[in-house]
SEFITI-961112 format. One record per residue: x, y, z of N, C-alpha, C, O in turn. Coordinates in steps of 0.05 Angstrom, whole numbers, padded with zeros to 5 digits, always signed. Layout:
# SEFITI-961112
XYZXYZXYZXYZ;...
END
This chain:
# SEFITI-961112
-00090-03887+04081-00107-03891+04057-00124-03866+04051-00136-03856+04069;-00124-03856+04025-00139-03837+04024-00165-03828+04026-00168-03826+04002;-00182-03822+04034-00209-03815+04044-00230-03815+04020-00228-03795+04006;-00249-03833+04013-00268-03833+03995-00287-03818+03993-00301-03808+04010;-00289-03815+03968-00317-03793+03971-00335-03807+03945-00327-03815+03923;-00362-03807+03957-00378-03819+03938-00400-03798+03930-00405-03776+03941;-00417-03811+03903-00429-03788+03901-00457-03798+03895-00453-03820+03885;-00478-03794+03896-00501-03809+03893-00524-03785+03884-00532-03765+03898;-00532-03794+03855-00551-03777+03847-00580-03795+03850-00582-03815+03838;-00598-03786+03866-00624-03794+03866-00641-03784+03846-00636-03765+03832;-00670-03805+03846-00689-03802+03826-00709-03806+03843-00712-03826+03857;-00733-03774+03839-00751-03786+03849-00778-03803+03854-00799-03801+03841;-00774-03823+03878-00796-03850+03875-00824-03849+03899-00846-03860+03899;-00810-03832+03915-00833-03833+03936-00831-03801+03948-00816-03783+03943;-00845-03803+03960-00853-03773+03981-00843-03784+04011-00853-03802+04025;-00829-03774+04014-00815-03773+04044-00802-03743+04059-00783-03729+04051;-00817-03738+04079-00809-03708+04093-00778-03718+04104-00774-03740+04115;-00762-03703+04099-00732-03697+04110-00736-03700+04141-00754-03691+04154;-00716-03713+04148-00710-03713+04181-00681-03696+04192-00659-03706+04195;-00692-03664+04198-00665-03652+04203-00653-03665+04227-00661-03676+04247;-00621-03658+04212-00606-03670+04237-00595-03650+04258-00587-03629+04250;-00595-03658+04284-00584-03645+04304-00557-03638+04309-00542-03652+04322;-00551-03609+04293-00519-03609+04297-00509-03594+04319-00521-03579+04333;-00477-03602+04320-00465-03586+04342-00461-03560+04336-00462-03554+04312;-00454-03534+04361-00448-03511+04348-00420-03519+04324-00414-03511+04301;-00411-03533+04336-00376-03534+04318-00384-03536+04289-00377-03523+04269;-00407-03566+04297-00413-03580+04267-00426-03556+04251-00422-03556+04227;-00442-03535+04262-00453-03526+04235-00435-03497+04227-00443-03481+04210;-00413-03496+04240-00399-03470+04235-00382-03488+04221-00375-03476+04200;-00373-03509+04221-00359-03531+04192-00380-03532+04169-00368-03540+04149;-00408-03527+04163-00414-03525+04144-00425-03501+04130-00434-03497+04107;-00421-03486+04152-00419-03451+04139-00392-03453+04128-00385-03451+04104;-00378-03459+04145-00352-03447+04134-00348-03460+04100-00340-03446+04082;-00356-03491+04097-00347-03510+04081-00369-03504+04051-00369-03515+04029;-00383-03482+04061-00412-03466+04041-00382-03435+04035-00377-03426+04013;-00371-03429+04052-00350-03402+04051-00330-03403+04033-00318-03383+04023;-00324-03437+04028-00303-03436+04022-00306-03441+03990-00290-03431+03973;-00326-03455+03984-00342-03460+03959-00350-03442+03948-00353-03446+03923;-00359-03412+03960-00367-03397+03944-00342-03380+03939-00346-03364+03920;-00319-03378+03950-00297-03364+03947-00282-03379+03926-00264-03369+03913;-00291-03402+03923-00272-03418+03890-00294-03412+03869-00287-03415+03846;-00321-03404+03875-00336-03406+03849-00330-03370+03844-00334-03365+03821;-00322-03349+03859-00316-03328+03861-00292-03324+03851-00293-03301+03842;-00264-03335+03847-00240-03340+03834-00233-03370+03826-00219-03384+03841;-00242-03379+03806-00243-03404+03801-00215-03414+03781-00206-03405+03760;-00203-03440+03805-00176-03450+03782-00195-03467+03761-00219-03470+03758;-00171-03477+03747-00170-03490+03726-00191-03513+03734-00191-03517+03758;-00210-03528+03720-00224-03545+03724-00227-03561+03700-00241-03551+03683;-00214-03591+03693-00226-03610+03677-00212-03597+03647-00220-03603+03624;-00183-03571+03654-00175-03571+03633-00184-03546+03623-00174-03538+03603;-00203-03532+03636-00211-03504+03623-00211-03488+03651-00209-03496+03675;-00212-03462+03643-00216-03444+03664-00241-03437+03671-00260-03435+03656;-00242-03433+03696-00275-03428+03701-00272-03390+03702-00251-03379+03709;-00307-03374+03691-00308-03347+03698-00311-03349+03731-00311-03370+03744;-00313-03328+03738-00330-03323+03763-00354-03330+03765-00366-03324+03744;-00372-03341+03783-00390-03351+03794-00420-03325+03812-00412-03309+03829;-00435-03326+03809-00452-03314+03836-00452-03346+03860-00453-03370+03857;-00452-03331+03879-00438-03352+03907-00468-03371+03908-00486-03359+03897;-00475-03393+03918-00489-03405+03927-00501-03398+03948-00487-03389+03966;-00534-03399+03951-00555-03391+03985-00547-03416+03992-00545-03437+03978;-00540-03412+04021-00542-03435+04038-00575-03437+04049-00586-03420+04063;-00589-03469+04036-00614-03462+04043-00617-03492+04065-00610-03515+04062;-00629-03479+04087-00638-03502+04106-00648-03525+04098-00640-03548+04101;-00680-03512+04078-00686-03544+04068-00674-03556+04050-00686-03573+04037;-00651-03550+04043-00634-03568+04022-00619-03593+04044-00611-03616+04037;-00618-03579+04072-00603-03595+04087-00611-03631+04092-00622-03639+04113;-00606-03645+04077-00616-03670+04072-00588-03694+04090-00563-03691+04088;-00601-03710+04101-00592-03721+04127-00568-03735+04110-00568-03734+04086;-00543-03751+04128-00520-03761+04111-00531-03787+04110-00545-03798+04127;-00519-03798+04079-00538-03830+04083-00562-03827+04074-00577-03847+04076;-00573-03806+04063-00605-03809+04059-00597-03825+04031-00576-03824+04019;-00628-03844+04024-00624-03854+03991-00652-03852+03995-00661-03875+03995;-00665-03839+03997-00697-03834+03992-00698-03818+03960-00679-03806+03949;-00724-03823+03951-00731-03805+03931-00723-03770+03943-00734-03756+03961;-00699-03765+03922-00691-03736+03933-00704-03707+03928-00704-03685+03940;-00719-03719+03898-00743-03691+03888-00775-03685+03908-00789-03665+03913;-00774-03710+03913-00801-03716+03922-00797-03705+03959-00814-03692+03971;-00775-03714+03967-00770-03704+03992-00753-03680+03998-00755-03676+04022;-00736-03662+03985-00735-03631+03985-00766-03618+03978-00767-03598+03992;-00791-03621+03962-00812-03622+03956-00828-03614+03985-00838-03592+03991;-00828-03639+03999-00841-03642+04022-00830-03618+04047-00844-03605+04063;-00805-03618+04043-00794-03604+04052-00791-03570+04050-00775-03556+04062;-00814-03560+04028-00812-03533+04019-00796-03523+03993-00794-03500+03985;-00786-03541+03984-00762-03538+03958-00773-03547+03933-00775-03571+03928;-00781-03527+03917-00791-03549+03884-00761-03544+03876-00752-03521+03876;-00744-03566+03867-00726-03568+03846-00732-03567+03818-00750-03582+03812;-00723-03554+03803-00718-03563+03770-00686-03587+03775-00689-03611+03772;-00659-03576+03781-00638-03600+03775-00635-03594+03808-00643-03573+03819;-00622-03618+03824-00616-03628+03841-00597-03652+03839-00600-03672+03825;-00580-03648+03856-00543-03659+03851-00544-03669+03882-00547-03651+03898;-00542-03701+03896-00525-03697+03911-00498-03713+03920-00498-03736+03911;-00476-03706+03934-00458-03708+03948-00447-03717+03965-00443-03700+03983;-00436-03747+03972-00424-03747+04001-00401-03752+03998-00394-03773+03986;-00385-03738+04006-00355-03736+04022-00354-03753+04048-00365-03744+04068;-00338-03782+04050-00328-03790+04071-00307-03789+04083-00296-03807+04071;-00287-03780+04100-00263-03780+04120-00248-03751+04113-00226-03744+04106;-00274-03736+04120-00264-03704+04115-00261-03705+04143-00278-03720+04152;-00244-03694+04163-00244-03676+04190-00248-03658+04191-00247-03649+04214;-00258-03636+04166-00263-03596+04175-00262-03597+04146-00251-03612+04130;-00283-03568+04143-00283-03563+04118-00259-03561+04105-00261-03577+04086;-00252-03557+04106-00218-03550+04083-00217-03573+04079-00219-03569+04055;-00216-03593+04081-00210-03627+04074-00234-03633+04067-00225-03653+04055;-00253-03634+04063-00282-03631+04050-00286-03623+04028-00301-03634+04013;-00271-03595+04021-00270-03579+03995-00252-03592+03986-00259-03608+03968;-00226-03593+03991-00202-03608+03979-00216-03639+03967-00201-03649+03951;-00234-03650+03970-00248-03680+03968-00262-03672+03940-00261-03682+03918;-00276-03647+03953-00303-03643+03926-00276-03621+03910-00283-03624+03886;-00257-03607+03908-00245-03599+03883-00229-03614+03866-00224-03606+03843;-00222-03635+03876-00205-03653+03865-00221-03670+03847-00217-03675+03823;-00242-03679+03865-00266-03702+03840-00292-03689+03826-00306-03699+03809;-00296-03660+03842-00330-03658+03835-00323-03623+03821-00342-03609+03814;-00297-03614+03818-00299-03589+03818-00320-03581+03783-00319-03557+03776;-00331-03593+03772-00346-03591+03759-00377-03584+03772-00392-03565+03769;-00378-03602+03784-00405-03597+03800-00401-03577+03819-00423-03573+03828;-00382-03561+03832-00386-03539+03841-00388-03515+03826-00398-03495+03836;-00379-03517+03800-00373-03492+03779-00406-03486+03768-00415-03464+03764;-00421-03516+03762-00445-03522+03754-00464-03491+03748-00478-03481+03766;-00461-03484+03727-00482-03439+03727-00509-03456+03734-00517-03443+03754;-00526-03477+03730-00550-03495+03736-00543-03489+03760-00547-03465+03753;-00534-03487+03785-00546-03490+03808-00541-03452+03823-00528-03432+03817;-00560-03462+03844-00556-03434+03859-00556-03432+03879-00546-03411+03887;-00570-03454+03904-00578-03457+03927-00555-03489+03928-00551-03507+03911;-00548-03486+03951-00535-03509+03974-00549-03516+04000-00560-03500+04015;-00545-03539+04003-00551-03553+04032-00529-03566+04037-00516-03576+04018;-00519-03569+04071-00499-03584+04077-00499-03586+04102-00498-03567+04119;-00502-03618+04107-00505-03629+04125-00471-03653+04140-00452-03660+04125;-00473-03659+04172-00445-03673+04174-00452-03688+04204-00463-03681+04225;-00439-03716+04192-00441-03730+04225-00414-03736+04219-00407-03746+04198;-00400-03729+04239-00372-03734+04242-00361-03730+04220-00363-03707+04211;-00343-03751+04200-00324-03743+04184-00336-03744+04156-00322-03739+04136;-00368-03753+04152-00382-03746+04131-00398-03726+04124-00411-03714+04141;-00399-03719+04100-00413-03703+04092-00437-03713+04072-00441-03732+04057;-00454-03683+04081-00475-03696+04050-00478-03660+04039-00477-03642+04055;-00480-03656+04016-00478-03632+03987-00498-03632+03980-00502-03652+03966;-00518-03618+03981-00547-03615+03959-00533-03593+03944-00523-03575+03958;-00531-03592+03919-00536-03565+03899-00560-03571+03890-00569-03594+03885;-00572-03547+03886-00602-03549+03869-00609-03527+03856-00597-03505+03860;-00630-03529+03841-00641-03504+03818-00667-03497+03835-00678-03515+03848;-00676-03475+03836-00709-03480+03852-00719-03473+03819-00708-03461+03802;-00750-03489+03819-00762-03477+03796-00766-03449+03791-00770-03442+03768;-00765-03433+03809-00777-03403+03811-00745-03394+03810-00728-03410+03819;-00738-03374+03802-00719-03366+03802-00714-03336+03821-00729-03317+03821;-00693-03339+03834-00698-03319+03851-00697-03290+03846-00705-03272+03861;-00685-03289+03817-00684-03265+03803-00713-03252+03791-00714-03229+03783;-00734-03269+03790-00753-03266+03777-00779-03242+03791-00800-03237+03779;-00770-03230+03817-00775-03206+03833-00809-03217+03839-00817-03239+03834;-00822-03198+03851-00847-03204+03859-00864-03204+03842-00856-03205+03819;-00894-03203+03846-00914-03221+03821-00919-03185+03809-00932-03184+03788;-00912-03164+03820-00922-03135+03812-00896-03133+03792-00905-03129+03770;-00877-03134+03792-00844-03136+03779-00844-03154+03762-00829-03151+03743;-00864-03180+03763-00863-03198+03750-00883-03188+03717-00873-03185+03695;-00908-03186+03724-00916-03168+03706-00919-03148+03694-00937-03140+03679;-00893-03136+03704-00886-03105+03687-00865-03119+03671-00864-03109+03649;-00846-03138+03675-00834-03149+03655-00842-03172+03634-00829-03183+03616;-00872-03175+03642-00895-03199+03615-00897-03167+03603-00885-03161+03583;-00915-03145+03620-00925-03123+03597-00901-03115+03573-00906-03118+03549;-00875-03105+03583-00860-03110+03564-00852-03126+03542-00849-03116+03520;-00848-03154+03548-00843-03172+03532-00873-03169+03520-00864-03147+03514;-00888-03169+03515-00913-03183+03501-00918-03153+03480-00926-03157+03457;-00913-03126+03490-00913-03106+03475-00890-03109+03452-00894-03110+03427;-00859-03111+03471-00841-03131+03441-00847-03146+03422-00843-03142+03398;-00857-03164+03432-00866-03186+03407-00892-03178+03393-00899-03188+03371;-00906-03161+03406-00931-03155+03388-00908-03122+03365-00919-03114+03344;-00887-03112+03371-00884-03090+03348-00868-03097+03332-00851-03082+03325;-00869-03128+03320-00861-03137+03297-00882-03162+03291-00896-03177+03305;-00878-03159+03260-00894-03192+03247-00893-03208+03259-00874-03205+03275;-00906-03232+03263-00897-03254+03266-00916-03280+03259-00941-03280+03257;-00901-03299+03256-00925-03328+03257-00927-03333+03277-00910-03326+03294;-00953-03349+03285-00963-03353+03308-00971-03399+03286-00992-03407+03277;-00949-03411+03288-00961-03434+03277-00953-03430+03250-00931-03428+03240;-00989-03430+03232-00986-03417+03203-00994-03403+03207-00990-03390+03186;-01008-03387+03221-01017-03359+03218-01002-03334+03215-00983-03330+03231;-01007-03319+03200-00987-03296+03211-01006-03267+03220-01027-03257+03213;-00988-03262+03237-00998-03238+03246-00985-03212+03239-00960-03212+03238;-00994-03195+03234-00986-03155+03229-00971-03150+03253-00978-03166+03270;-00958-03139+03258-00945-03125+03284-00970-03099+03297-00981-03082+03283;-00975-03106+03332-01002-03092+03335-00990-03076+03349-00966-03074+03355;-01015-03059+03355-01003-03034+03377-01008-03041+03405-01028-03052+03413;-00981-03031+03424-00985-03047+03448-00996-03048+03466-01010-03028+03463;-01003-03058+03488-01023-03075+03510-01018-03047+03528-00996-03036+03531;-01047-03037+03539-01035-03017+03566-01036-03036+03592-01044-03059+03586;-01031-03034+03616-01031-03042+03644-01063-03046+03658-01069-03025+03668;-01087-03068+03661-01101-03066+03673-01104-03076+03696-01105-03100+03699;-01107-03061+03716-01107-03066+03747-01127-03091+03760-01120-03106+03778;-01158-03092+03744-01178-03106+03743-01164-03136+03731-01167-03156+03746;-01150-03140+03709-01145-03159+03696-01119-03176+03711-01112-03200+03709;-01106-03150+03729-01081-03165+03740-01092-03172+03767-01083-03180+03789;-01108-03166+03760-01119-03181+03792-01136-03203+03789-01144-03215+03809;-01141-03209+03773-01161-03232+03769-01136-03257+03754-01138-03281+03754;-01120-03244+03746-01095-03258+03736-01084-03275+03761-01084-03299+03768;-01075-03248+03771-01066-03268+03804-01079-03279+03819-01068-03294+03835;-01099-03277+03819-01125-03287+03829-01129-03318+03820-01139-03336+03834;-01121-03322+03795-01129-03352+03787-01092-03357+03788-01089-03380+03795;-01076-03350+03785-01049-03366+03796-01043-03373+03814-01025-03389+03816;-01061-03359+03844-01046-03369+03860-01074-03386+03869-01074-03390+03894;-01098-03397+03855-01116-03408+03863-01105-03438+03844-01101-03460+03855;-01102-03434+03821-01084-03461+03817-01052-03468+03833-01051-03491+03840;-01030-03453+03839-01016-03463+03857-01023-03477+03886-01014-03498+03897;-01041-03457+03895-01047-03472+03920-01075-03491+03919-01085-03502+03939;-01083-03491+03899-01097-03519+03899-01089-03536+03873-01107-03543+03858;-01066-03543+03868-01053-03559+03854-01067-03573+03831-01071-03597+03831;-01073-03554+03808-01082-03553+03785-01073-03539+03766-01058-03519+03769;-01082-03548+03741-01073-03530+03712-01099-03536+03693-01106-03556+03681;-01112-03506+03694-01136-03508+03679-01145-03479+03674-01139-03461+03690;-01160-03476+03649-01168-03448+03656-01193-03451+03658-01205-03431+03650;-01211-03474+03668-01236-03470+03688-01230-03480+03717-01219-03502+03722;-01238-03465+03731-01237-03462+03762-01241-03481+03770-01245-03495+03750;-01243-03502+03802-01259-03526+03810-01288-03512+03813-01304-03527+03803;-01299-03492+03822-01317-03469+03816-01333-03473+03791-01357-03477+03796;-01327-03472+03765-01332-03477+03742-01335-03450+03732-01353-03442+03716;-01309-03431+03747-01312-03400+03729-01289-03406+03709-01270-03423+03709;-01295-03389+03693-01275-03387+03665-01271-03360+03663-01285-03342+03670;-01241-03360+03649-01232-03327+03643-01248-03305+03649-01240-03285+03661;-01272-03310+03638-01294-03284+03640-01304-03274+03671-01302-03253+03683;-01317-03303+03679-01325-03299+03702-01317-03292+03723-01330-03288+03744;-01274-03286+03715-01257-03272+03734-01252-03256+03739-01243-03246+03759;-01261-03243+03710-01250-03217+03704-01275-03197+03713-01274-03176+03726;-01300-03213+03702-01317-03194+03713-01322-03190+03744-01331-03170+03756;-01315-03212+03754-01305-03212+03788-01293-03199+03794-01302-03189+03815;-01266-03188+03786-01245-03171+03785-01261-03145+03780-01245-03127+03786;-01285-03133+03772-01285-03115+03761-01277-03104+03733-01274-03080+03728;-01276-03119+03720-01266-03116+03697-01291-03115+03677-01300-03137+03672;-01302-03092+03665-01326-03094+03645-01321-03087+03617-01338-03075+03605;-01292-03098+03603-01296-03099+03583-01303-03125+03559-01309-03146+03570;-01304-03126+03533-01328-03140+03528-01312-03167+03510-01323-03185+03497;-01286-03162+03512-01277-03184+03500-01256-03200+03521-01248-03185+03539;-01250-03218+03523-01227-03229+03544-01213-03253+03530-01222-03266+03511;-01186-03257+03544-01171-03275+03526-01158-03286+03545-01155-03268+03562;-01142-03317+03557-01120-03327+03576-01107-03339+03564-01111-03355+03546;-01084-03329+03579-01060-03348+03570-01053-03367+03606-01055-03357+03628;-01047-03389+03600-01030-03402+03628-01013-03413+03620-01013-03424+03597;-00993-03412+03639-00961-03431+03641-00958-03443+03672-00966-03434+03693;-00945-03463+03667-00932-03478+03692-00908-03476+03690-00896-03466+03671;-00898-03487+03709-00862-03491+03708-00844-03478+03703-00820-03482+03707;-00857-03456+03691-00829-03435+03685-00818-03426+03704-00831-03420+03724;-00786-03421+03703-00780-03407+03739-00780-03376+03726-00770-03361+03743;-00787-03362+03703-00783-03335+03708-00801-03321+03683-00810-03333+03663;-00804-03295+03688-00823-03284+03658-00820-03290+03633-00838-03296+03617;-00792-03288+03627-00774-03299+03595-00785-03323+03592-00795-03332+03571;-00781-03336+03617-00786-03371+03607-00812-03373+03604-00819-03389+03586;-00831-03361+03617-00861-03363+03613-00869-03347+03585-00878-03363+03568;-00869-03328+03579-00857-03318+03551-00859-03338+03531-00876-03349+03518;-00829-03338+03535-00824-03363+03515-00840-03375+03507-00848-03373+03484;-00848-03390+03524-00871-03417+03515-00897-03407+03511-00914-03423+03506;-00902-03384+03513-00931-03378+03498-00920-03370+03470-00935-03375+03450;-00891-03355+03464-00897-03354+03434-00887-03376+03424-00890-03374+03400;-00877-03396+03430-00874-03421+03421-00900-03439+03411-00898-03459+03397;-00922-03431+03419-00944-03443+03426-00967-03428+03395-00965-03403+03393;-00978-03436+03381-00991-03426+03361-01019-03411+03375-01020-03387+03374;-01036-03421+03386-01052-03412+03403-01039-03390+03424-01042-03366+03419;-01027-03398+03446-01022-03377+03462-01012-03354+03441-01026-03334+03444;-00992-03352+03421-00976-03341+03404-01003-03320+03396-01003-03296+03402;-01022-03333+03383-01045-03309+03365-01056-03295+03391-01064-03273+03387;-01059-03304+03421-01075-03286+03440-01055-03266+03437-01064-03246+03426;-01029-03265+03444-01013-03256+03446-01005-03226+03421-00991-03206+03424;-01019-03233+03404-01010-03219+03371-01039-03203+03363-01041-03187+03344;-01060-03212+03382-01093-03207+03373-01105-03179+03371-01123-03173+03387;-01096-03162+03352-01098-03138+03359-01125-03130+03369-01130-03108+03380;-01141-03147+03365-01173-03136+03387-01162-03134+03416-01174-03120+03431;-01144-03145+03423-01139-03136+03451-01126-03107+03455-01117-03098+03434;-01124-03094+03472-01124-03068+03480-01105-03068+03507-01085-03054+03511;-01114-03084+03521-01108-03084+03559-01099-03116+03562-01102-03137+03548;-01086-03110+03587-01074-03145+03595-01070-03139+03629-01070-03116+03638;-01067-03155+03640-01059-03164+03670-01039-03179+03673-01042-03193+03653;-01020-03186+03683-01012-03214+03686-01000-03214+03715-00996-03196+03731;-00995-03246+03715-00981-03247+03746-00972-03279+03746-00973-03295+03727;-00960-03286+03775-00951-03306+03783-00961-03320+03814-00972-03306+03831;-00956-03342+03818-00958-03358+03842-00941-03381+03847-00944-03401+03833;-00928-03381+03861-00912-03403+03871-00919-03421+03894-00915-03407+03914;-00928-03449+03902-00917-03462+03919-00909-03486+03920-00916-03503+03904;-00893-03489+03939-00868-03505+03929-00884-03545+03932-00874-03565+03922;-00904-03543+03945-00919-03571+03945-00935-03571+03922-00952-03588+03919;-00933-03557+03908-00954-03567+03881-00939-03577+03865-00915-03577+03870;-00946-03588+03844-00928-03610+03823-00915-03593+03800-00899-03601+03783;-00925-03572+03803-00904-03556+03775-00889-03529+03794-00869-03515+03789;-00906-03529+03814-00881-03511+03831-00894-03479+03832-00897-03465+03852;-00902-03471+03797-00900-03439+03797-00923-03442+03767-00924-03456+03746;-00940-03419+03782-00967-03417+03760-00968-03392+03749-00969-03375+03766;-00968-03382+03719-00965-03360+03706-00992-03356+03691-01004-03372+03676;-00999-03331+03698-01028-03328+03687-01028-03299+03668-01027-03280+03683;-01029-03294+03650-01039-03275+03630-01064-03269+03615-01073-03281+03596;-01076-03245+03630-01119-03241+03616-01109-03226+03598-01084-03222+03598;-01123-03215+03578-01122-03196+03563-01158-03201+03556-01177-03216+03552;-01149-03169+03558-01181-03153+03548-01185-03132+03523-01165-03128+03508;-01202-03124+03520-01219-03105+03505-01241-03086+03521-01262-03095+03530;-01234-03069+03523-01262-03058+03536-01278-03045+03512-01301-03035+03516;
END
């Protein structure tokens, strides 16, 4: 009889920490290998569902994706607990595989869609005997999105772009301004309140403190006489944080305000707060 494979997408309902499982050496060199073999089809990909797939970048094999076989817990809420903010999360069980190669043969035959998936980037894979369990997942932060110094040399860019053409901001329109220089004071008071909302799991631009933009900047050192913030949540990368300020009519005019002169920006991630990743943009005047 042929070997079933089921597939079970969770939603999440509760907060539950993962219980890793204790594998053998054999068992977890079957799920390296069964991660080896997956990224070598997303690397030359056949035919799938009738179309051809491009080439793929290979999947991280990540520990905390490794989610026990048989789990049906809330799956966002417990990769979460576990160190992992998801944006999409997929999972997988394969029953009456004996070794990876019969495992992949299970998931190309029924799931080869969900391996081709450009949404995911990170894998977990877990096995008690002849089952398996598949996490693919998105993390909110994207791993391309480089460090919070890399991160805001690519906001200074983008925001100098969109400020050297017209634009509406809403109904407003704005002139195309001249662009933002780099302030060291402002990017520090930037990162300063991102990673003070990440790790104390908020979205506000007054402090629990009761400082506001100003009172950061001049903390920062910063003594010029006008100040402006932008914040974002959830974005996993600069573009995407971007985005949604000029989407935004308000953020859009800080953004366009030719009284500004100088800007900072930065990022913070951690993966137990509820949006995952906090994006902060000052802009000044001195």
């Amino acid at each position: 009889m042929r070997p079933t494979v089921r597939r079970c997408r969770f939603i999440s309902l509760c907060l539950m920490p993962l219980l890793p499982l204790l594998a053998s050496p054999a068992h977890a060199s079957g799920e390296r290998q069964l991660v080896e073999v997956i990224n070598d089809y997303r690397a030359d990909p056949d035919r799938c569902a009738g179309r051809t797939g491009k080439p793929l970048r290979p999947l991280s094999l990540k520990s905390n994706l490794a989610l026990p076989v048989g789990y049906g817990g809330g799956l966002r809420n417990a990769l979460k607990a576990n160190g992992y903010q998801a944006v999409t999360v997929r999972s997988i069980r394969v029953v009456g595989a004996q070794d990876a190669e019969e495992a992949f043969d299970l998931l190309e035959s029924d799931y080869c869609g969900a391996l081709l998936d450009t949404q995911f980037a990170d894998i977990g894979v877990t096995r008690t005997r002849s089952e398996w369990q598949i996490v693919l997942a998105q993390p909110v932060l994207d791993g391309r999105a480089g460090d919070s110094r890399a991160a805001g040399k690519t906001l200074l860019a983008q925001v100098n772009a969109a400020r050297a053409k017209p634009r509406m901001c809403g109904r407003q329109r704005f002139a195309a301004a001249r662009p933002l220089t780099w302030n060291a004071a402002l990017g520090a008071a930037a990162q300063g309140h991102s990673k003070a909302m990440a790790y104390g799991n908020y979205f506000a631009h007054r402090d629990p403190d009761g400082d506001m933009p100003l009172d950061r900047a001049r903390a920062a050192g910063y003594r010029g006489r006008q100040i402006g913030e932008n914040i974002a949540a959830g974005q996993g990368s600069p573009n995407k944080a971007m985005a949604s300020w000029l989407a935004s009519p308000g953020h859009c005019a800080n953004l366009m305000n030719p009284m500004f002169t100088q800007v900072g920006a930065a990022y913070a991630a951690d993966s137990r707060s509820d949006k995952g990743v906090y994006w902060t943009m000052l802009f000044g005047a001195p």
